[in-house]
C-alpha positions as CSV (number, residue, x, y, z in Angstrom):
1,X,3.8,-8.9,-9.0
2,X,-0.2,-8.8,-8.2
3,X,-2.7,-10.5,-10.3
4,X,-6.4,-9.7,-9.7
5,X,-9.0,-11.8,-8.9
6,X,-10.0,-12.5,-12.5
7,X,-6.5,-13.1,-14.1
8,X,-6.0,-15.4,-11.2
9,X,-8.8,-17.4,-12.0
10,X,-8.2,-17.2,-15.9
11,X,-5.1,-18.9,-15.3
12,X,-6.7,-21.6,-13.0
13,X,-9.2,-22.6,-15.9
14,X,-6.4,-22.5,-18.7
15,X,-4.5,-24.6,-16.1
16,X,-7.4,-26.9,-15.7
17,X,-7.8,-27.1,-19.3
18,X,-4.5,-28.3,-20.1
19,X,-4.7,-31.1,-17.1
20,X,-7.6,-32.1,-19.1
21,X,-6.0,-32.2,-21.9
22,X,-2.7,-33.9,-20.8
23,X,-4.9,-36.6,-19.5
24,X,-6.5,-37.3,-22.7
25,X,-3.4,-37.4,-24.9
26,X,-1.9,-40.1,-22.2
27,X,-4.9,-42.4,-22.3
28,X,-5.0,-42.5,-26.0
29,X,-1.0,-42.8,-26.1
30,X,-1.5,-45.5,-23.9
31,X,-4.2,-46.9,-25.8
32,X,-2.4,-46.9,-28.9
33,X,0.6,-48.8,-27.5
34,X,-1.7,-51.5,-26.5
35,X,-2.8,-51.6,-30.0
36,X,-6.4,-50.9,-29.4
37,X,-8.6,-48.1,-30.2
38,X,-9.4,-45.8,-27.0
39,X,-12.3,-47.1,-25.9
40,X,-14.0,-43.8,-25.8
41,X,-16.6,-42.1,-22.1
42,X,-16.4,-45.4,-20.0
43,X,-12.5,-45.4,-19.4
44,X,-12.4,-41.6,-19.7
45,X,-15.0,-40.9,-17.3
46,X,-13.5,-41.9,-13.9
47,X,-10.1,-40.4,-14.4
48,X,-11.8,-37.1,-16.3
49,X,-14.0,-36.6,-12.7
50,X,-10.7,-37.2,-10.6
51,X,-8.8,-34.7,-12.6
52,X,-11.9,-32.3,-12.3
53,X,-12.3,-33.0,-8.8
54,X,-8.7,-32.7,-8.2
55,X,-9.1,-28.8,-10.0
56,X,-12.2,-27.7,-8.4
57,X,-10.4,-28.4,-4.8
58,X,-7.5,-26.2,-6.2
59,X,-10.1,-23.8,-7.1
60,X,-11.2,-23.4,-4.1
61,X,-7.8,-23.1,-2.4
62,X,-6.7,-20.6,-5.0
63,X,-10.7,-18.2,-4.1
64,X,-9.0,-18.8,-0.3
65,X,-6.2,-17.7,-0.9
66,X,-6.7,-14.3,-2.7
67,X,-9.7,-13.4,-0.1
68,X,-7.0,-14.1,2.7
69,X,-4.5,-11.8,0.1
70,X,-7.0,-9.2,-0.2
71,X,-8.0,-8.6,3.5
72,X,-4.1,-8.1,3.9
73,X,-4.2,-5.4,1.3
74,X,-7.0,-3.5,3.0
75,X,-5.4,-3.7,6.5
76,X,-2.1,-2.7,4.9
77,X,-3.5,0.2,3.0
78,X,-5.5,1.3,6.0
79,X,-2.0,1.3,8.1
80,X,-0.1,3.1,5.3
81,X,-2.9,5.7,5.2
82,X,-2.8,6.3,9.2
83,X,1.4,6.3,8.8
84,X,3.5,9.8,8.7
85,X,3.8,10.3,5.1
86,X,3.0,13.6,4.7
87,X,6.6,16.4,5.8
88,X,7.1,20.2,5.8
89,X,9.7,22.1,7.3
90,X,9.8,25.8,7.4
91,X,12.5,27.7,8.6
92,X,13.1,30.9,9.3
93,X,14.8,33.8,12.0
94,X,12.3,34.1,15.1
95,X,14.0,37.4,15.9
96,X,15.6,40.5,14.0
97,X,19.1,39.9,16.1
98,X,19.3,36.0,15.7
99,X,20.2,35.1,12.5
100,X,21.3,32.0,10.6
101,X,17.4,30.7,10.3
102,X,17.8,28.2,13.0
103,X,14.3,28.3,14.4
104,X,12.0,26.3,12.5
105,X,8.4,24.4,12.1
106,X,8.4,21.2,11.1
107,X,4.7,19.3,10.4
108,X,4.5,15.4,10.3
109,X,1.2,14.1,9.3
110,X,-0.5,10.8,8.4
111,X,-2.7,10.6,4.8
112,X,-5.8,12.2,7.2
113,X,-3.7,15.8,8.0
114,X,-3.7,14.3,11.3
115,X,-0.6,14.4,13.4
116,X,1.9,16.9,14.4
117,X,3.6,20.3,14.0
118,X,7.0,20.9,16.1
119,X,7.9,24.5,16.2
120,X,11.6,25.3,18.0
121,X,12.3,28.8,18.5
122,X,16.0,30.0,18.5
123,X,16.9,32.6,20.7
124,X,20.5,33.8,21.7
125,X,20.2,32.4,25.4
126,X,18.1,29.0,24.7
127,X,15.6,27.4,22.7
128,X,12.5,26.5,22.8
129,X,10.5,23.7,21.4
130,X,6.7,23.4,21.0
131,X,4.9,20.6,19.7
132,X,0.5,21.3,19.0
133,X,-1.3,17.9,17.9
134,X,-2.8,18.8,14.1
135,X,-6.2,16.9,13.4
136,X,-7.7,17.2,9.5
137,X,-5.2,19.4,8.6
138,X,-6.2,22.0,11.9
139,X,-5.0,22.5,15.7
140,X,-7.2,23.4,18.9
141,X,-4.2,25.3,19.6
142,X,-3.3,28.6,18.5
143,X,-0.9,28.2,15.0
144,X,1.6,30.7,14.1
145,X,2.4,32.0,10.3
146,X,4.8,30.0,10.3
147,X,3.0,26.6,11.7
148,X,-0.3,26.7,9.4
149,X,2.7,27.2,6.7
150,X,4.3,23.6,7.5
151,X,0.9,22.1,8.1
152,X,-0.3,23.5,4.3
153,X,2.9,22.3,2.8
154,X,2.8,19.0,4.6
155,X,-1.0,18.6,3.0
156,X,0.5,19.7,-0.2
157,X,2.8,16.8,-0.8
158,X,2.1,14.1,-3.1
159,X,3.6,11.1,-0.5
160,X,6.2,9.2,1.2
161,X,9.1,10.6,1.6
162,X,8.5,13.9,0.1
163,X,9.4,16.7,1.9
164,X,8.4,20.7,1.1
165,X,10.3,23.1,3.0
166,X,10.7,27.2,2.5
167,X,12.9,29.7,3.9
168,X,11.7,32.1,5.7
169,X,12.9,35.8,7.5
170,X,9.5,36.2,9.1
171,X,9.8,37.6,12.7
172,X,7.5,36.2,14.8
């Protein structure tokens, strides 16, 4: 569970409050079992500026605490962002006499379209695999139907784990 900065801090004046509080309801239970009035600011005063003391150095610990909290959560996000997250796979029969759509082109990018697109081509002797780096969604290399077709579907996804995939009888 993540609180923000300002419930946090809410709940470390409540907190405070109640410490005050607490303190206040023991000195005059105390006071009362002595069987004398509270004798009001004087005897207060001292314990009243330890117990706020006491808070603000908690304060302070708590402020450290959700900066150090919050710095983790930008390097995280900026990691998940730069992670493969985005995954298409198209497949499809690279010739007319080779069927069974076992060629295929799979794109893996990062939150950026930056990454890369795998193409293997099935033929009846061997196959061969290609792999073309993909930067903002685009290649310096020359992209097949069937490649810009992973990369757009790859883009297309709405996040991790989710995987858009076609079948195709396209020869290339």
């Amino acid at each position: 569970m993540t609180f923000s900065t300002e419930t946090v801090s809410t709940l470390a004046l409540v907190a405070l409050g109640l410490s005050v509080l607490a303190v206040l309801m023991a000195l005059a239970s105390a006071s009362r079992r002595q069987g004398r009035e509270p004798s009001g600011a004087l005897t207060l005063e001292p314990i009243l500026q330890g117990v706020l003391d006491g808070q603000s150095e908690e304060l302070a610990k708590v402020d450290r605490v959700l900066r150090a909290l919050h710095a983790t959560d930008q390097r995280q996000a900026e990691a998940i962002r730069a992670a493969v997250r985005r995954v298409a796979l198209v497949r499809y029969d690279a010739f007319e006499d080779v069927g069974g759509r076992l060629s295929f082109s799979c794109a893996l990018l990062d939150d950026h379209g930056t990454g890369v697109v795998l193409t293997a081509i099935n033929g009846r002797q061997d196959t061969r695999i290609y792999a073309k780096a993909v930067a903002g969604g685009e290649s310096t290399h020359n992209l097949s139907s069937e490649e810009e077709e992973a990369i757009r579907q790859a883009i297309a996804t709405a996040g991790p784990g989710t995987t858009a995939g076609t079948s195709r009888s396209d020869a290339v």
